[in-house]
C-alpha positions as a Markdown table, in Angstrom:
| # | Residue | x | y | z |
|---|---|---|---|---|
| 1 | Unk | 30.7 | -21.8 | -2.3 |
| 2 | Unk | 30.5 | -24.9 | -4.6 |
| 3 | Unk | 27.5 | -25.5 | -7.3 |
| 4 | Unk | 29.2 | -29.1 | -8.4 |
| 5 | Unk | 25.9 | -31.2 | -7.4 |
| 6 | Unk | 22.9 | -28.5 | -8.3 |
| 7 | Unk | 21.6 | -28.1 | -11.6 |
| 8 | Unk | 21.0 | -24.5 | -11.2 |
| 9 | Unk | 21.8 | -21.5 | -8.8 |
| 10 | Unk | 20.7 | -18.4 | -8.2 |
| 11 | Unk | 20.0 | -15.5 | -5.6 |
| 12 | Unk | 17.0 | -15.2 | -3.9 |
| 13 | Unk | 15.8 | -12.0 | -2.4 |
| 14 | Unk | 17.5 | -9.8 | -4.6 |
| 15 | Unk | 20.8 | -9.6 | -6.0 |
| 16 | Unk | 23.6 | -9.9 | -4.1 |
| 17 | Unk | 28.1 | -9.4 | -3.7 |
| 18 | Unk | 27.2 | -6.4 | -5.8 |
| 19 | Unk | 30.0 | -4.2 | -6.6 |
| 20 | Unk | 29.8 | -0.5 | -6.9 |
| 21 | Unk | 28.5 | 2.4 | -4.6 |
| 22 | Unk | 26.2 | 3.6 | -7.2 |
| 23 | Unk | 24.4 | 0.0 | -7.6 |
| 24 | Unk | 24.1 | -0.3 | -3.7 |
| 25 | Unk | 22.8 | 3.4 | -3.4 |
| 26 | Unk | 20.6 | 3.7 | -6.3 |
| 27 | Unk | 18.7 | 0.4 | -6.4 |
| 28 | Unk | 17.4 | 1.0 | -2.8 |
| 29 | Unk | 16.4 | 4.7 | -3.6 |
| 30 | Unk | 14.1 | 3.6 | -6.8 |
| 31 | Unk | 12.8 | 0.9 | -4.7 |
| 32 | Unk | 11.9 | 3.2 | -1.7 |
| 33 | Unk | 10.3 | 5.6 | -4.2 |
| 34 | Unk | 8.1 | 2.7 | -6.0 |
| 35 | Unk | 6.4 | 1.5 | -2.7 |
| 36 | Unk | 6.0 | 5.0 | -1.1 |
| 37 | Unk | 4.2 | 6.1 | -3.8 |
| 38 | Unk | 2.3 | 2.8 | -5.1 |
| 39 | Unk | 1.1 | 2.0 | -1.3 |
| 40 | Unk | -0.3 | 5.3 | -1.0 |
| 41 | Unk | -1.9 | 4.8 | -4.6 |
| 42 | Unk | -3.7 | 1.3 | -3.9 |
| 43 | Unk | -4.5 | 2.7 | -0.2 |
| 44 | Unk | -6.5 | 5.6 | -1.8 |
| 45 | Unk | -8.7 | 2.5 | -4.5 |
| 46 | Unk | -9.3 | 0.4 | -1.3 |
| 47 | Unk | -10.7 | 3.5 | 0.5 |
| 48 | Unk | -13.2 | 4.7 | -2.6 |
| 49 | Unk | -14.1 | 0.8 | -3.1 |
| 50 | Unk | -14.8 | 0.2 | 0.6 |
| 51 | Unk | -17.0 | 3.7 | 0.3 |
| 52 | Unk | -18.4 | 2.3 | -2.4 |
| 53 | Unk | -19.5 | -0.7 | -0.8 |
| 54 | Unk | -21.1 | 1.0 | 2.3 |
| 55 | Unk | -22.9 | 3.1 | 0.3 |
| 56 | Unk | -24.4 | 0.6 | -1.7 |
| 57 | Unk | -22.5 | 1.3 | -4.7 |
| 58 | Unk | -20.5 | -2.0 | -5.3 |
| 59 | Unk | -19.9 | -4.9 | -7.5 |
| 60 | Unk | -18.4 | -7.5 | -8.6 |
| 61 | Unk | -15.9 | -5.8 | -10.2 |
| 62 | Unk | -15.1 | -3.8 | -7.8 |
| 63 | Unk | -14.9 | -6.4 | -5.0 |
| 64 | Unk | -11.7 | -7.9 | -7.3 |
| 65 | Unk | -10.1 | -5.4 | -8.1 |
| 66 | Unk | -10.4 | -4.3 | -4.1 |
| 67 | Unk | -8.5 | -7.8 | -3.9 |
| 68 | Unk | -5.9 | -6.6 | -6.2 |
| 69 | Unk | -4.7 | -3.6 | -4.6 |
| 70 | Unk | -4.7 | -5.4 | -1.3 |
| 71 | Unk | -2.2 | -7.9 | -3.0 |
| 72 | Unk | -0.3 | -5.0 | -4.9 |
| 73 | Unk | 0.1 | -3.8 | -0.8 |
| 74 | Unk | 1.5 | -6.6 | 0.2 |
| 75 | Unk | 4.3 | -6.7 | -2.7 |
| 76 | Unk | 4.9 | -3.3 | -2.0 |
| 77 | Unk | 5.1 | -3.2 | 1.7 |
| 78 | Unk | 6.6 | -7.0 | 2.3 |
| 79 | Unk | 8.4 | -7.6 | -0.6 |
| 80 | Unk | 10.3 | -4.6 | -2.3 |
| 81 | Unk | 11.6 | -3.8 | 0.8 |
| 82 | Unk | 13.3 | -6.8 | 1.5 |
| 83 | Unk | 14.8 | -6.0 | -2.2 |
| 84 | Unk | 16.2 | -2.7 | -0.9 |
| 85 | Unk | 17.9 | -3.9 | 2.0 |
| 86 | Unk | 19.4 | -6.8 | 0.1 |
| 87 | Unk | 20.7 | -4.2 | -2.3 |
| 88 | Unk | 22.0 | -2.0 | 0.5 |
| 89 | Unk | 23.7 | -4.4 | 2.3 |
| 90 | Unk | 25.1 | -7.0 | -0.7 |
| 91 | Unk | 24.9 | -9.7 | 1.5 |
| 92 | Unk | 21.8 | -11.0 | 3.6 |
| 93 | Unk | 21.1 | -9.9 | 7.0 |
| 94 | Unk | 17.0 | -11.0 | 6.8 |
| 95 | Unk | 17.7 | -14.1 | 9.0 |
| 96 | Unk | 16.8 | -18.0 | 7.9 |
| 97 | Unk | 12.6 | -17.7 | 7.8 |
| 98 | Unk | 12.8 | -14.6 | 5.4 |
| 99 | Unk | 15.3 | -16.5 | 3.0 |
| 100 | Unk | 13.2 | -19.4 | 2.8 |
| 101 | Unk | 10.1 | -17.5 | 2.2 |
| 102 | Unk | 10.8 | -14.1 | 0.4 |
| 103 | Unk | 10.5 | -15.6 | -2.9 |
| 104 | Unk | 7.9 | -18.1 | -2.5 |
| 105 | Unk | 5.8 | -15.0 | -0.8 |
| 106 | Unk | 6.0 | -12.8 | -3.8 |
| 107 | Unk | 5.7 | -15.5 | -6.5 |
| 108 | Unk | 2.4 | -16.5 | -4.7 |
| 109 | Unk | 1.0 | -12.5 | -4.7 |
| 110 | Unk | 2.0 | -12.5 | -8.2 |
| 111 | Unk | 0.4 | -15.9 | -9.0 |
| 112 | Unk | -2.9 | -14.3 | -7.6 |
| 113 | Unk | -2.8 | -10.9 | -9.4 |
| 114 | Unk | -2.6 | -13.0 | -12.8 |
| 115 | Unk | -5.4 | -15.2 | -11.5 |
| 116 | Unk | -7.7 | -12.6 | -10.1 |
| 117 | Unk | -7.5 | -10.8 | -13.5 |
| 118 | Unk | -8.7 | -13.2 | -14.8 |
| 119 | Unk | -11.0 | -14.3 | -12.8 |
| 120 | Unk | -13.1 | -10.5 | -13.3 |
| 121 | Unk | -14.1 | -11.8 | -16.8 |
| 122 | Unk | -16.7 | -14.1 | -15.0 |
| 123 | Unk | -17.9 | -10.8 | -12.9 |
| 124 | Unk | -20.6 | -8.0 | -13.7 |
| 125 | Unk | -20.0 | -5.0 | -14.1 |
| 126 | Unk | -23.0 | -3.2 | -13.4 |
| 127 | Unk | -23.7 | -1.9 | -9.7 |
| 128 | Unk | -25.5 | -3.7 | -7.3 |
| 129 | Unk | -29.1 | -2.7 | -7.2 |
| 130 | Unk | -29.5 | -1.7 | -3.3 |
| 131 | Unk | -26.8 | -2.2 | -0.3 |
| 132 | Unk | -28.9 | -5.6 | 0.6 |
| 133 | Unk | -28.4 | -7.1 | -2.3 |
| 134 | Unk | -24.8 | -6.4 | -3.1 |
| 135 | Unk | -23.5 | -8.3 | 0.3 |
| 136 | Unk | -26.1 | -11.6 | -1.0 |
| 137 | Unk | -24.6 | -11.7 | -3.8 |
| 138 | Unk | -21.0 | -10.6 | -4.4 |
| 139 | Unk | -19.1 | -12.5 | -1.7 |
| 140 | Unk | -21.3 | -16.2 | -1.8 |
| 141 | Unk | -18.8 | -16.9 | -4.8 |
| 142 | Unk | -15.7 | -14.0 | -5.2 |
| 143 | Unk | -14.8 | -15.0 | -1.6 |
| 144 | Unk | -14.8 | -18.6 | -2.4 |
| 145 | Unk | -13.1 | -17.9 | -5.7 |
| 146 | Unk | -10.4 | -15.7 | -3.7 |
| 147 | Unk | -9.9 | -18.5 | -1.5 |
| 148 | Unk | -9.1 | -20.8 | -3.9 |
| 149 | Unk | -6.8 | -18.4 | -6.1 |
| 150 | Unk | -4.9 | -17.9 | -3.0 |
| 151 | Unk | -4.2 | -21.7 | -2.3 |
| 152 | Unk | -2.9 | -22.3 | -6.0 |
| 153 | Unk | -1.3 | -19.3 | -6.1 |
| 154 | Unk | 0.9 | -20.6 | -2.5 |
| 155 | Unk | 1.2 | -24.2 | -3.7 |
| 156 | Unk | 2.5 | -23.6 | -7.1 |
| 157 | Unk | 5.5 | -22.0 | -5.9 |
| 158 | Unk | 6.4 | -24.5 | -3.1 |
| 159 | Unk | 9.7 | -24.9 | -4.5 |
| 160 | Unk | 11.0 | -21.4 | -4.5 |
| 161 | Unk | 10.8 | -22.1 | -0.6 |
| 162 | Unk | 12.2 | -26.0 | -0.9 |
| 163 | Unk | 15.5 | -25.1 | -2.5 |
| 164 | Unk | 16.3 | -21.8 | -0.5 |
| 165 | Unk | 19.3 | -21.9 | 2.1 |
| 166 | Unk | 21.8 | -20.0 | 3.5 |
| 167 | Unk | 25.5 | -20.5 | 2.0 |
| 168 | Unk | 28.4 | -18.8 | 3.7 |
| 169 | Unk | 30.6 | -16.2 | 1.9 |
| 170 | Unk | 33.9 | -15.3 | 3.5 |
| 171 | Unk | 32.7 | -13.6 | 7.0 |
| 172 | Unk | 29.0 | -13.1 | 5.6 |
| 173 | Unk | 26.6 | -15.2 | 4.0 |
| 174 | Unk | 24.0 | -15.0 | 0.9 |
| 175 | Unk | 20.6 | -16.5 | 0.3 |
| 176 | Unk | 20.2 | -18.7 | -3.1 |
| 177 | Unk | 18.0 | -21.0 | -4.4 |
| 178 | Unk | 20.0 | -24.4 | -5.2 |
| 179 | Unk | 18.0 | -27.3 | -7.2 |
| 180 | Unk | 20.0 | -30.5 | -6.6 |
| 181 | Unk | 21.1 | -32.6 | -9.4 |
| 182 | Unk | 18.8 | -35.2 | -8.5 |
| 183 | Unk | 15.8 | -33.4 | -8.7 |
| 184 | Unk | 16.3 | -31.6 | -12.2 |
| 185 | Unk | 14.7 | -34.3 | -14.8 |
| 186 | Unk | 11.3 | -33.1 | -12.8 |
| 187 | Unk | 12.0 | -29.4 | -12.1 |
| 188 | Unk | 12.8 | -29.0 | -15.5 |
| 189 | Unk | 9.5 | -30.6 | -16.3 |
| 190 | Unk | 7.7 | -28.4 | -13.9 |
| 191 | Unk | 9.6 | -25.1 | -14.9 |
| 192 | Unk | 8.0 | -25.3 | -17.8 |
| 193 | Unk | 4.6 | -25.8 | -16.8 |
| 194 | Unk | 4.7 | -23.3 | -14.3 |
| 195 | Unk | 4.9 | -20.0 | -15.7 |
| 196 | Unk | 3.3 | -21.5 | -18.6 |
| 197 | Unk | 0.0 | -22.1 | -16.2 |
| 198 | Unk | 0.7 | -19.3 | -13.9 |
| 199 | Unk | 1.3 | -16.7 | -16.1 |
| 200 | Unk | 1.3 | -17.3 | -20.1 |
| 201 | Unk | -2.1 | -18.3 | -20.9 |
| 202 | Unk | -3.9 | -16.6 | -17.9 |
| 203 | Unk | -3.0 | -13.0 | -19.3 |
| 204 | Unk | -3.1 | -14.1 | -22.9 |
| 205 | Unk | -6.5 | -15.4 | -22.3 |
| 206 | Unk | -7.7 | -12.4 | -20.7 |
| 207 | Unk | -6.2 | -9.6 | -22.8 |
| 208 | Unk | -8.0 | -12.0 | -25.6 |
| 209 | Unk | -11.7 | -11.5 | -23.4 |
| 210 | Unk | -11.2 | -7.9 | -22.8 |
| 211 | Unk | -10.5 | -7.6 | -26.4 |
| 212 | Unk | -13.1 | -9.3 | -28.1 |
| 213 | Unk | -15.6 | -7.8 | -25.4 |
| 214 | Unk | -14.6 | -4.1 | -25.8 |
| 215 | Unk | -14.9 | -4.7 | -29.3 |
| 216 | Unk | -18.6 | -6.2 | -28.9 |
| 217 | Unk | -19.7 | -3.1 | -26.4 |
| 218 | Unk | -18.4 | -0.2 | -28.6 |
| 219 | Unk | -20.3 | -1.6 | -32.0 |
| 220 | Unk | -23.0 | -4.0 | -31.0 |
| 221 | Unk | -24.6 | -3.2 | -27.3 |
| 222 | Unk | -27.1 | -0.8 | -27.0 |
| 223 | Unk | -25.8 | 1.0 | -24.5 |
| 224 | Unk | -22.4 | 1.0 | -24.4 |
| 225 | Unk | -21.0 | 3.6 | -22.1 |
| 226 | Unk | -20.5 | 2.5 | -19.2 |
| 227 | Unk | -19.7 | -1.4 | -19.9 |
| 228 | Unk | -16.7 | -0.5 | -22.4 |
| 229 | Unk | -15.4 | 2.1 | -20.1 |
| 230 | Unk | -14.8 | -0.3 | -17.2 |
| 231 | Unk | -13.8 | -2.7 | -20.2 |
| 232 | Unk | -11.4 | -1.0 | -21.3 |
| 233 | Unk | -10.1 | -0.3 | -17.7 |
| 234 | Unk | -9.7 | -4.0 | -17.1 |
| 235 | Unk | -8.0 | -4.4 | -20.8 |
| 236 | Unk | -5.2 | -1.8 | -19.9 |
| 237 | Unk | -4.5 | -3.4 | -16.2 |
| 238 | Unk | -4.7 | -7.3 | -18.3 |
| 239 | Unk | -2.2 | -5.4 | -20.7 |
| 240 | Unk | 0.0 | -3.8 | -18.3 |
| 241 | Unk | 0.4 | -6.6 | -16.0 |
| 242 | Unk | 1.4 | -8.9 | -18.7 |
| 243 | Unk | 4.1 | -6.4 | -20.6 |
| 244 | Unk | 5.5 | -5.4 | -16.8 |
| 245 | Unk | 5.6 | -9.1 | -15.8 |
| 246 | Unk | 7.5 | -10.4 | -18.8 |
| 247 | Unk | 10.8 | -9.5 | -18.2 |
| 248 | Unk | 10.7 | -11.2 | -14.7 |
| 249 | Unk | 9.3 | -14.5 | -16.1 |
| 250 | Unk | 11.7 | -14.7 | -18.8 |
| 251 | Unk | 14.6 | -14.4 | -17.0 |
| 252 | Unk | 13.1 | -16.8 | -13.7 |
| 253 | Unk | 12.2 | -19.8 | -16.5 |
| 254 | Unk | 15.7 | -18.9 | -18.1 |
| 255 | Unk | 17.9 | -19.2 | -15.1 |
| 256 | Unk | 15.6 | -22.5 | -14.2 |
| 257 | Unk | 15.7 | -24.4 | -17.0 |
| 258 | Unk | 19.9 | -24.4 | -17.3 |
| 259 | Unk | 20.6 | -22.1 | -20.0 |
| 260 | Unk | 23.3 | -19.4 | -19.7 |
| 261 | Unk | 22.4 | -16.7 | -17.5 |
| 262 | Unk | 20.9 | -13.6 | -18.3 |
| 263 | Unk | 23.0 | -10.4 | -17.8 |
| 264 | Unk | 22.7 | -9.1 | -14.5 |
| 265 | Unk | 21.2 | -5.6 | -15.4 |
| 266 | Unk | 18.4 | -7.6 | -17.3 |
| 267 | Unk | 17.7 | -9.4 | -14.0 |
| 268 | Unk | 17.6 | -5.8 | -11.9 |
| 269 | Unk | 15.7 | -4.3 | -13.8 |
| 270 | Unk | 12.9 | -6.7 | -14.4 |
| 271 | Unk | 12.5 | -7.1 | -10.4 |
| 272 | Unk | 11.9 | -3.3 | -10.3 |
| 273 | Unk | 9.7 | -3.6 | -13.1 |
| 274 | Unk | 7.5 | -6.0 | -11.2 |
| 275 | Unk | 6.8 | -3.2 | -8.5 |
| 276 | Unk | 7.0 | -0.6 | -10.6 |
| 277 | Unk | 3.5 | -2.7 | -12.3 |
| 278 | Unk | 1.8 | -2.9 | -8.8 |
| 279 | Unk | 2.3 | 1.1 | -8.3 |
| 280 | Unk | 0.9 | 1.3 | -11.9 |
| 281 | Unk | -2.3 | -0.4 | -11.1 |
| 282 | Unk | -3.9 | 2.3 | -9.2 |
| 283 | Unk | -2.4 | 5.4 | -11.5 |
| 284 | Unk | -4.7 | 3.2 | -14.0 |
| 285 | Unk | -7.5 | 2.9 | -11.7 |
| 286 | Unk | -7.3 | 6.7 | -10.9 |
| 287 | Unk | -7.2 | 8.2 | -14.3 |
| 288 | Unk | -9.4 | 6.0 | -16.1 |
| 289 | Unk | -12.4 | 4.3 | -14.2 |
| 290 | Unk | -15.0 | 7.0 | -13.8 |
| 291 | Unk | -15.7 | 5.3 | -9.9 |
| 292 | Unk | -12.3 | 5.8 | -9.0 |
| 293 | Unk | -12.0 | 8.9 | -10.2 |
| 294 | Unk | -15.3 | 10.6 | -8.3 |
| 295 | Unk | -14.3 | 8.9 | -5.0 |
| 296 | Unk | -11.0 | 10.7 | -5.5 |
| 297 | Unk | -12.1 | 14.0 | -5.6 |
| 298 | Unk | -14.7 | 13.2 | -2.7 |
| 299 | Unk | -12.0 | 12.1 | -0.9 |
| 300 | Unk | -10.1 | 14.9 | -1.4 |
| 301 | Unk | -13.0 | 17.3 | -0.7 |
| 302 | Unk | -13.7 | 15.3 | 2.9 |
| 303 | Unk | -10.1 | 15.9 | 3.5 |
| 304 | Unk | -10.1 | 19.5 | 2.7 |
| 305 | Unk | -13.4 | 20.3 | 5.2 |
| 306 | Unk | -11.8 | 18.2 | 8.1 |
| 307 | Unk | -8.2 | 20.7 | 7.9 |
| 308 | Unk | -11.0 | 23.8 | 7.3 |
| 309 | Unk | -12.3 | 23.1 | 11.1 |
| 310 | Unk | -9.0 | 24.0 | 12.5 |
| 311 | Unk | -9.1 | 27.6 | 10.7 |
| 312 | Unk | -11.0 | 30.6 | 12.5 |
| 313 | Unk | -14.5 | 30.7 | 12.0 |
| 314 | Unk | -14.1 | 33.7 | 9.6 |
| 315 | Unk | -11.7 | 32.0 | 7.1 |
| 316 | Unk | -14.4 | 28.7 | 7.1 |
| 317 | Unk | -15.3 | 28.4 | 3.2 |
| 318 | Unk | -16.0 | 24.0 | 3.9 |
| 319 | Unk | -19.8 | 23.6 | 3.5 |
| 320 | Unk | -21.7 | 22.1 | 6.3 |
| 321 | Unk | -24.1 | 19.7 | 6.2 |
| 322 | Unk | -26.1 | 16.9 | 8.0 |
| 323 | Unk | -26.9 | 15.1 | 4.9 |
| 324 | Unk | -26.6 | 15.7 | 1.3 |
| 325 | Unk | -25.7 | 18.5 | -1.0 |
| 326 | Unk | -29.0 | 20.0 | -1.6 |
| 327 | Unk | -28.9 | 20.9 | 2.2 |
| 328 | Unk | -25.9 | 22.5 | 1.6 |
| 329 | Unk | -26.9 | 24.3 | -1.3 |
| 330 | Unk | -30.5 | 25.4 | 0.5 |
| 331 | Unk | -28.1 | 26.7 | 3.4 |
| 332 | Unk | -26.1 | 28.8 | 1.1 |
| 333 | Unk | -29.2 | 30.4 | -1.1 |
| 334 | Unk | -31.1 | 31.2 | 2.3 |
| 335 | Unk | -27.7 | 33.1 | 3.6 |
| 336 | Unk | -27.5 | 34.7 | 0.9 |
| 337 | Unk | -31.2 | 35.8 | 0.5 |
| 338 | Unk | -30.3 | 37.6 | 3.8 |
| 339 | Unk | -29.9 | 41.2 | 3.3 |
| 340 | Unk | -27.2 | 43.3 | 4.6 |
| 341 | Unk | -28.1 | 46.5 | 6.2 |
| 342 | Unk | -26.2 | 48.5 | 3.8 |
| 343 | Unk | -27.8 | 46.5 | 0.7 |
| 344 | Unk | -31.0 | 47.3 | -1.5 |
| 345 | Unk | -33.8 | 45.0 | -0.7 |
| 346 | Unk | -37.1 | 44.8 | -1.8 |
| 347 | Unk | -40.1 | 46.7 | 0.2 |
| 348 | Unk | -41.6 | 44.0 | 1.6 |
| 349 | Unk | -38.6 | 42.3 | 2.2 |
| 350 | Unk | -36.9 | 44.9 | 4.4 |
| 351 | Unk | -40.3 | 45.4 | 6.1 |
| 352 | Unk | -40.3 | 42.1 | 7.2 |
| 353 | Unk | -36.8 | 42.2 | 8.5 |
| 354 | Unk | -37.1 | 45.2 | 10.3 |
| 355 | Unk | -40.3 | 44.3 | 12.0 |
| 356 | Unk | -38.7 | 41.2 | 12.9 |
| 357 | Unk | -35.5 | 43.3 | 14.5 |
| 358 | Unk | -37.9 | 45.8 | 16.0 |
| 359 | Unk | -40.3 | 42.8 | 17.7 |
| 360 | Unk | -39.7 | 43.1 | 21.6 |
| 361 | Unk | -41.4 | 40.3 | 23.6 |
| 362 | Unk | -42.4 | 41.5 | 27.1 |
| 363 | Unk | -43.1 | 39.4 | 29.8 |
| 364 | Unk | -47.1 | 40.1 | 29.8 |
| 365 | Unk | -47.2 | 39.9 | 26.3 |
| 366 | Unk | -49.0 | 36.6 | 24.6 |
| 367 | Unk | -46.7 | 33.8 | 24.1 |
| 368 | Unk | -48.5 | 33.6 | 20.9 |
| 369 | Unk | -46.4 | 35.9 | 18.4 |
| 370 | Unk | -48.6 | 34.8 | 15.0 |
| 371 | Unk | -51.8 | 36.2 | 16.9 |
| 372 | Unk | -50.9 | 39.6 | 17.7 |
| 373 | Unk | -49.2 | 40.2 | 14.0 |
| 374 | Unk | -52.6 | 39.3 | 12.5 |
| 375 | Unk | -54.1 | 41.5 | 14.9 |
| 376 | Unk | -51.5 | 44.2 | 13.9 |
| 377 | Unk | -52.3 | 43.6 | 10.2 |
């Protein structure tokens, strides 16, 4: 395949006319691991939010970062796996749509992690007062805001699916991303603008907010608990994102704006860094907003009670209840103020019990039971 009349070149969709069984093997497998493991982590946040939510316990906040491990799912579960198969095979066997979109898709989820980042510096972070007036408020703006993110973050990488084609190679053929000669004065002018606008200052300017705010919370605000916890939460993703993303920039504006190109195991691993950041998200999420953390173990306690209803009624240690925990602890301290027939009991405990167990209602007795006991006392 000729590159005489293109500026730049380079593979879209993942690497490919690998050589080596270990590459073609091993790449896949890390892959595989990264979105099992991530989509099950940012399935678990959008449960607790959405219980969150519904129980009146929502915010702004939350509603965004909701968003973000929604668009962590889609990387993982639409992107990484057209990685692996690309990997797999060496060549590409996706087909002419996915070629033209698979990198414009994932720069446009990417674009709108970055943005939606940022955009939680605007948010609160203290719950909504009641259920009603969470749902007034929250979405009348983030939804309008998400909308918006969503449209710059598709637009800005237009030509990621412009330049993208099919070239054949010997009996197969690969996907690549060629820039014509033509159109170089003004794609180099727009390389550097792009990650510069998509990526650079966003996270710079939030890691800068988060900063300065955490800062302010822990020595100057009365109450600071709760505001620099989620804070901080938001500082580490900010942080994260940035750091993970890097690599995958650099070496995108690198190839882009004609200088020599990077090594190839620099390439590899930054894409497997970029879903390796949106399977760190929720392992973030998990371990250090307090929210997260109690919906996890409620989770895992609803889970636990629905597998105890297929065990014998004998081994059932899941507490039941209609509504909330004090019913179930009421239930438990009335069973066990029961007494055994083989325990001590008080006097006039066990009298009551064993009139109660010696009580025989006839048929010509009063229907009335409370009568005749005062008449017995």
């Amino acid at each position: 395949m000729g590159t005489t009349n293109v500026s730049f070149f380079d593979f879209i969709g993942g690497v490919q006319l690998l050589q080596g069984e270990d590459t073609r093997t091993a790449i896949p497998v890390i892959l595989i691991g990264i979105c099992v493991s991530g989509a099950v982590g940012n399935l678990l946040v959008l449960l607790i939010f959405i219980r969150d939510f519904r129980s009146g316990r929502g915010s702004e906040v939350k509603a965004l970062l909701a968003s973000l491990a929604s668009t962590d799912l889609l990387i993982l579960l639409l992107c990484a796996p057209v990685r692996a198969v690309t990997y797999y095979k060496q060549t590409w066997t996706l087909g002419t749509f996915v070629c033209s979109t698979a990198d414009w898709f994932q720069h446009s989820c990417v674009v709108a992690k970055t943005f939606i980042l940022a955009v939680t510096t605007r948010a609160k972070h203290t719950l909504a007062p009641s259920a009603a007036a969470g749902p007034r408020r929250s979405p009348t703006w983030i939804h309008g805001a998400l909308a918006f993110i969503w449209i710059v973050a598709m637009l800005f990488p237009m030509p990621q699916m412009l330049f993208a084609s099919l070239v054949p190679h010997g009996s197969d053929v690969v996907c690549v991303s060629e820039m014509p000669a033509c159109a170089s004065n003004f794609m180099g002018l727009f390389y550097k603008i792009y990650p510069t606008t998509t990526f650079v200052v966003p996270v710079m300017s939030t890691v800068a907010y988060y900063t300065k705010t955490l800062h302010t919370a822990v020595n100057h605000a009365p109450s600071p608990q709760h505001q620099s916890k989620v804070t901080l939460v938001l500082l580490c993703l900010s942080g994260a994102l940035g750091l993970m993303l890097l690599p995958e920039w650099g070496t995108f504006t690198w190839i882009r704006l004609g200088y020599n190109k990077p090594p190839l195991g620099l390439i590899i691993f930054a894409q497997v860094l970029l879903y390796a950041c949106s399977a760190l998200s929720p392992v973030l999420l998990m371990t250090m907003y307090d929210d997260v953390r109690q919906g996890l173990v409620t989770i895992w306690f609803v889970a636990t009670c629905r597998r105890a209803k297929n065990v014998p009624a004998g081994n059932d240690k899941c507490p039941k209840t209609e509504g909330n925990g004090a019913e179930v602890q009421g239930a438990n301290a009335v069973a066990n103020a029961v007494p055994a027939e083989n325990e001590k009991t008080f006097p006039d405990v066990e009298h009551f019990w064993t009139g109660r167990r010696n009580t025989h209602v006839e048929e010509e007795q009063d229907p009335v039971p409370w009568e005749r006991e005062e008449k017995m006392l």
